[in-house]
C-alpha positions in Angstrom: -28.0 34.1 -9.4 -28.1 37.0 -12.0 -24.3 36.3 -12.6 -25.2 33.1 -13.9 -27.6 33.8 -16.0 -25.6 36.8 -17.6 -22.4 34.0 -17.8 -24.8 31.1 -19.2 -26.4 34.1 -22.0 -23.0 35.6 -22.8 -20.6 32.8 -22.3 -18.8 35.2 -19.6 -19.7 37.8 -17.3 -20.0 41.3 -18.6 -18.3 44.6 -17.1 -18.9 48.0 -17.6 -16.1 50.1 -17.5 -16.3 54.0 -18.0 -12.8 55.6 -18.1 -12.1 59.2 -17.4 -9.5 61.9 -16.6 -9.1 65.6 -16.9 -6.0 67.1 -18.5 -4.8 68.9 -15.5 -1.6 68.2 -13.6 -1.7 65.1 -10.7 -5.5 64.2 -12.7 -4.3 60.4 -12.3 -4.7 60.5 -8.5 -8.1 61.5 -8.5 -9.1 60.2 -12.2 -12.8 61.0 -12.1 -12.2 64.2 -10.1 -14.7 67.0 -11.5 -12.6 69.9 -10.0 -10.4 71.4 -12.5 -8.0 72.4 -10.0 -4.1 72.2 -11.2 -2.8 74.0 -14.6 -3.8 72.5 -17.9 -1.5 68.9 -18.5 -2.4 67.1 -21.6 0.9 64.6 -21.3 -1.1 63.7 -17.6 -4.2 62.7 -19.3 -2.3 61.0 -22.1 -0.1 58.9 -19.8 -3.2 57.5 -17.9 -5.2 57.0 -21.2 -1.8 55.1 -21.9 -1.6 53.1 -18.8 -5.1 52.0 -19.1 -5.3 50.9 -22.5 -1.8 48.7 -21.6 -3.6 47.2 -18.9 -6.8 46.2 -19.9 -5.3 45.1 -23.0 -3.6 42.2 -21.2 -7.0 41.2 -19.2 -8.9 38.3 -20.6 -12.4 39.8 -19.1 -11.9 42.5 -20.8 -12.9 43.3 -24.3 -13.2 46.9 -24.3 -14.5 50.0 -22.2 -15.9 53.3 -22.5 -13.6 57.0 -22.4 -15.3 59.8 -20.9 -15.7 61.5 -23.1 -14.6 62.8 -26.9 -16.2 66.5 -26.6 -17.0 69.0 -24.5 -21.4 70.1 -24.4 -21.6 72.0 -22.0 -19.9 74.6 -20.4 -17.6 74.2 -17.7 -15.9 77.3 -16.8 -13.7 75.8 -14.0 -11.9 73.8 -17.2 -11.3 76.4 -19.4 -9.0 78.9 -17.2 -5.8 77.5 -18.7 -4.1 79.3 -21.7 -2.4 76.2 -22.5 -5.9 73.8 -22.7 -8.6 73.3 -22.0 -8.6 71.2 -18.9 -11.3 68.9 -19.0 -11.8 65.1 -19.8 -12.5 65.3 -23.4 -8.9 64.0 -25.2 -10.0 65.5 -28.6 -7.6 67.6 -30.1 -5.2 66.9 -26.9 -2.2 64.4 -26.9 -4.3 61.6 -25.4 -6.1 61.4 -29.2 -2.8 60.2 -30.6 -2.8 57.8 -28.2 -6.5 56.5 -28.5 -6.1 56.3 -31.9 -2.6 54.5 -31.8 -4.2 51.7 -29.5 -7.1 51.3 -31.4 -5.3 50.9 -34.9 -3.0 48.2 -33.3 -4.3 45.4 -35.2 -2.8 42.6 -32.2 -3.5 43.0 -28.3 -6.5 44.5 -27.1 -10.1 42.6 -27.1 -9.7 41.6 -31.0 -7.3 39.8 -30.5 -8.9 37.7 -27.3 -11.9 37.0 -29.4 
């Protein structure tokens, strides 16, 4: 019942869609994973963030989603043991920016173009 009305308000059926990874090493396997374990791995995170936006991007449901998250608030010790990064699932100043901001300045694929 509620599906219908949401399809027959919208014209489709929503979905929310929160995206996350840390930027340790093997985060893909366990994307929402809160442990920090594994070294610091910014490619990891960037690959996933990657893989996702590729995906989705091809989906007609989909016309965009939420990444967790762009900055770090609080403090979270466990992801900040790594000389090489910090560890945790923000992407700014990480390799997985580049690639946020590469798929979002693509101007064809993705939800604008599926509107």
């Amino acid at each position: 019942m509620m599906k219908q009305r949401i399809k027959s308000f919208c014209g489709s059926v929503l979905c929310g869609l929160v995206v996350m990874c840390t930027s340790t090493h093997d985060a893909a396997a366990q994307p929402a994973g809160w442990a920090g374990n594994g070294g610091y791995d910014g490619q990891e995170q960037a690959d996933y963030m990657d893989a996702v936006f590729t995906l989705l991007e091809k989906e007609p449901w989909c016309i965009g989603f939420m990444w967790w998250k762009w900055d770090e608030q609080n403090d979270r010790p466990q992801f900040k043991d790594a000389p090489a990064g910090d560890k945790g699932f923000t992407v700014r100043g990480k390799p997985a920016q580049e690639v946020m901001r590469r798929h979002f300045s693509q101007p064809s694929g993705g939800a604008a173009a599926k509107q």
